[in-house]
C-alpha positions in Angstrom: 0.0 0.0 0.0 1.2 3.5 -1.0 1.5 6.0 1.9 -1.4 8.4 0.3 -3.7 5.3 0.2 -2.8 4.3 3.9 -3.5 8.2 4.9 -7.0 8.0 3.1 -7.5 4.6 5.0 -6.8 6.2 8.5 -8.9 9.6 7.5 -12.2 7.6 7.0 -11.5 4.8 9.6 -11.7 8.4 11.9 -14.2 9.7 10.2 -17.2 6.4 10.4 -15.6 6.1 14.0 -16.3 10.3 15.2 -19.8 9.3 13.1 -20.7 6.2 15.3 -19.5 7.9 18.6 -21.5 10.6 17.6 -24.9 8.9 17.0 -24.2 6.5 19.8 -24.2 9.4 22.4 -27.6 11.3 21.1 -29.4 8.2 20.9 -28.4 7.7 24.7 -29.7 11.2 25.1 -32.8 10.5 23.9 -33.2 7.5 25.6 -31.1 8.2 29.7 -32.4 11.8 29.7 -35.9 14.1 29.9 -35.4 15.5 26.6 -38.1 13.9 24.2 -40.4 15.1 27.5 -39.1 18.6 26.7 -39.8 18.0 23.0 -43.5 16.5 23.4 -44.9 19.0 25.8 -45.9 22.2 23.7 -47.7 19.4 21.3 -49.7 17.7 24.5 -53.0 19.5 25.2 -55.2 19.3 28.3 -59.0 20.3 27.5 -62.4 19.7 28.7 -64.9 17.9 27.3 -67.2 19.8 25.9 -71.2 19.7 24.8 -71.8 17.7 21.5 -73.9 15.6 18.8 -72.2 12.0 19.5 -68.9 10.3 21.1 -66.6 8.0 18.6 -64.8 5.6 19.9 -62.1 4.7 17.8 -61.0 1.3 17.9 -56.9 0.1 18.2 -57.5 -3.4 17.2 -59.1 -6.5 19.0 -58.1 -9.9 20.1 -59.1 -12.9 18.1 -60.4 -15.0 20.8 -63.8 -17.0 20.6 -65.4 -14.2 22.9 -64.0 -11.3 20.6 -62.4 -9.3 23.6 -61.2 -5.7 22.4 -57.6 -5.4 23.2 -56.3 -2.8 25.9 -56.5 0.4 24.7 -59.6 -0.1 22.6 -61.1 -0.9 26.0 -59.5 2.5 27.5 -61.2 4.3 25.1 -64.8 3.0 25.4 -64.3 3.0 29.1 -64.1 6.7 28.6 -67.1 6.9 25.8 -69.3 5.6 28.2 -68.2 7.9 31.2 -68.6 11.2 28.9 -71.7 9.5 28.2 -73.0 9.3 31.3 -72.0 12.5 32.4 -74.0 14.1 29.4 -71.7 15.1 27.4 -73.5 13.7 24.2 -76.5 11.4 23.3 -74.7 8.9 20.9 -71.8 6.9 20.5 -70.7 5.5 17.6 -68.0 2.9 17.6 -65.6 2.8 14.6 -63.2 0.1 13.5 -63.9 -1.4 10.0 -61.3 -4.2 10.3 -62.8 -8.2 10.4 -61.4 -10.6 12.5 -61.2 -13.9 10.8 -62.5 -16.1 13.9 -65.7 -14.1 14.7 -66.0 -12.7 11.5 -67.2 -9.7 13.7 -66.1 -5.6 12.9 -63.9 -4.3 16.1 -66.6 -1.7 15.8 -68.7 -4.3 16.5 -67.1 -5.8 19.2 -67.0 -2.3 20.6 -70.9 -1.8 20.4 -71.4 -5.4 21.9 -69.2 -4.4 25.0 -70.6 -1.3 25.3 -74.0 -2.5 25.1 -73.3 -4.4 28.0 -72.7 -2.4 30.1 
């Protein structure tokens, strides 16, 4: 090897190491320190419910069991469909979630009016 080629070598050997060092360090940054808390907190809003026509419920997705359970947060969100329900805060709710599950053969908005209905 010529010495210019061995120079080159060395010079981008530095370079892809300052590189790795570099993005190794900011993602522990974002990951050992508050700052993706600092980022996310002008965009995270706290409001009231307010007066309207009708609730949706917006479904996440559902397990595929025999009994068609919605999963987690789909649950989380009708919970709190039916609380602003019955504190007034509309007349209807309409559950939304178009995808079929293959055992049931049920909507997960389905599922979701099902649960909700009894209640």
């Amino acid at each position: 090897m010529t010495e210019r080629a061995t120079k080159t070598t060395g010079k981008a050997v530095r370079i892809a190491i300052g590189v790795s060092v570099l993005f190794n360090v900011a993602i522990l940054v974002i990951l050992f320190t508050p700052v993706v808390e600092w980022l996310y907190k002008p965009l995270h809003l706290r409001e009231d419910p307010a007066k309207s026509d009708v609730i949706v419920i917006l479904s996440w997705g559902a397990y595929d069991t025999k009994e068609g359970l919605p999963d987690f947060n789909s649950f989380v969100r009708l919970r709190k469909g039916l609380e602003l329900y019955q504190k007034g805060y509309a007349p209807k709710i309409i559950c939304a979630g178009a995808n079929r599950l293959p055992t049931s053969g049920k909507s997960v908005g389905e599922l979701l009016k099902e649960t909700l209905v009894s209640y």
